[in-house]
N, C-alpha and C positions, 0 to 999 in steps of 0.2 A: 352629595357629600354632606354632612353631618355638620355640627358642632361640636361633635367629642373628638373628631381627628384635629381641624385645623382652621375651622371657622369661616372657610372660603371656598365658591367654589370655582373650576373650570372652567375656558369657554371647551363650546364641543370639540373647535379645533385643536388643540393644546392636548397633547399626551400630561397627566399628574403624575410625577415621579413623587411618591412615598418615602415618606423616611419617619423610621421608628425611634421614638427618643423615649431609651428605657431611662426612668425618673426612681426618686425615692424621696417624697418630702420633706424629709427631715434633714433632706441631705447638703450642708451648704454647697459643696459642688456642685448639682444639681441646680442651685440658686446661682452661680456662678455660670453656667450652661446654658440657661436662659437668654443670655448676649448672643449663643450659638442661632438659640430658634427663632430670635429677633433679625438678626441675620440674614438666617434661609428666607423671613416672609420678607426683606426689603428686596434682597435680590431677585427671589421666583414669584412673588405674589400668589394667585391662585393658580400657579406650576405646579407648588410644590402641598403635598397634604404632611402636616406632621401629627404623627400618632402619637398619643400619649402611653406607652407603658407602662407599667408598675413593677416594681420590683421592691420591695418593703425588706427592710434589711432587722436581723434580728435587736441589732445593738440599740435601736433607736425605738423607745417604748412606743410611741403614737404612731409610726412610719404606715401599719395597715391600718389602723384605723384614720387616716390621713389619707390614702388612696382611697378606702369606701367614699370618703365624704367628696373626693374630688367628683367620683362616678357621678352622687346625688349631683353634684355642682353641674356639668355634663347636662345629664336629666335635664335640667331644669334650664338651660340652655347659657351657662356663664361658666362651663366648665375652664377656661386657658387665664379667665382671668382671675378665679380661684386658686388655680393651681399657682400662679405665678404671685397672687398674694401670700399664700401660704410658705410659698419659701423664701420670699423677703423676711418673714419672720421666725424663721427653723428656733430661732435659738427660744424664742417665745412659746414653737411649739411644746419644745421640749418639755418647760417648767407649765404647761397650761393645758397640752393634748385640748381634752375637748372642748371647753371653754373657748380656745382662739378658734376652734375650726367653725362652732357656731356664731363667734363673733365674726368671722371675715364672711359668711354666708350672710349674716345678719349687716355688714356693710356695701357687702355690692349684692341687696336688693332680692336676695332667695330667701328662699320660705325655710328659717332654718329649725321650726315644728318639724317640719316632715325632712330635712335633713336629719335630723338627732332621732326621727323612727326609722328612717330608712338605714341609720347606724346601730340600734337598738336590733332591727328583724334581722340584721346582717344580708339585705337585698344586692348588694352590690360584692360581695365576698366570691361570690363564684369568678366574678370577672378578674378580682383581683388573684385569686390562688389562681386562674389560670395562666394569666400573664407571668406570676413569679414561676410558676412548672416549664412556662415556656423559652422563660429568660436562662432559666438551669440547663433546659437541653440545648438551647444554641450556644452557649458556654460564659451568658451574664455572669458576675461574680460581686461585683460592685457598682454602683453608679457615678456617674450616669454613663450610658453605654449609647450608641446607634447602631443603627441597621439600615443601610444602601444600600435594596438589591436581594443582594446573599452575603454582602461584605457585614461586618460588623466592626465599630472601634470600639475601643475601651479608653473611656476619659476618666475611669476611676483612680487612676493611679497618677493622671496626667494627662491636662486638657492644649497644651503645646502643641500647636499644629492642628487640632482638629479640627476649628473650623476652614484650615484651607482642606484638608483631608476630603471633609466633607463636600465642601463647591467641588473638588477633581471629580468624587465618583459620582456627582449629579451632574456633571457635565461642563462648567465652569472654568 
C-alpha cells in the first residue's frame, strides 16, 4: 500500500476494507470531512485504506489545480498531510491559488520547484480528469462524497450521520 491512498499498511492477516473519500479542496465541507477520515484511521488503523479522490468542482477557481498539486504532494510522499493543510485553508486558497499551494509544499518540507513544474507540464491532469469522469458515472455531484463497497453517500448536501453511516457499512 502506498502513501497516496492512506499512509499505512496491513498486517498480512487483516482483510483492508477501502473506502473512497471523493475530496475537492476548495471545498470547506471537505475541510469539515476531514474529522470523518480522522475517525476511520483511529478506529480501523491499517484496516482500513482511504483513497483520495478528486472531484474539482467548476465554481471554485484553483479546485484542479489544487488536486494536480495534491498528486505532486503524493509523489513525493506527504500527500494526506497536504491535502489536509490545504483545506484548513480553502478560503486562502481562494484569494491566493498558487501561491498557498507552493507555500504549504514549501512548509511541510517538499520540493515545491518541482511541484510548480509538475503544475506547469500538467503531469498529474490525467489522474485528476480521470477521477472527476469517474465520480460523474457513479453519480458524484458534489463533495465530498464516499464510496463503501459499491454503496456511495453524499455528504455534499449534508454530513449528519455519515460518519456512523460509514462505521455500519465497514462493519462497525
Amino acid at each position: 500500500m502506498t502513501e497516496s491512498s492512506s499512509g499505512a499498511s496491513a498486517s498480512p492477516a487483516q482483510p483492508v476494507k477501502t473506502v473512497e473519500f471523493w475530496c475537492e479542496l476548495q471545498c470547506p465541507d471537505c475541510a469539515t470531512a476531514l474529522d470523518d477520515v480522522r475517525a476511520l484511521r483511529a478506529a480501523y488503523g491499517d484496516r482500513v485504506e482511504i483513497v483520495l479522490r478528486h472531484f474539482p468542482l467548476e465554481k471554485h477557481k484553483f479546485s484542479f489545480q489544487a488536486a494536480e498539486a495534491a498528486e505532486e504532494a503524493f509523489a513525493q510522499g506527504k500527500g494526506w498531510p497536504f491535502v489536509e493543510a490545504v483545506l484548513a485553508r480553502t478560503e486562502e486558497l481562494d484569494r491566493n491559488g498558487l501561491k498557498l499551494l507552493l507555500a504549504v509544499a514549501t512548509e511541510l518540507g517538499l520540493d515545491a520547484e518541482e511541484m510548480d513544474t509538475a503544475l506547469i507540464d500538467g503531469r498529474h491532469s490525467f489522474t485528476v480528469e480521470a477521477d472527476h469522469a469517474e465520480g460523474k458515472a457513479i453519480g458524484v455531484k458534489g463533495t465530498p462524497n464516499w464510496v463503501v463497497g459499491r454503496e456511495r453517500l453524499d455528504g455534499s448536501k449534508s454530513q449528519d450521520g455519515l460518519r456512523d453511516r460509514l462505521l455500519a457499512l465497514l462493519g462497525e
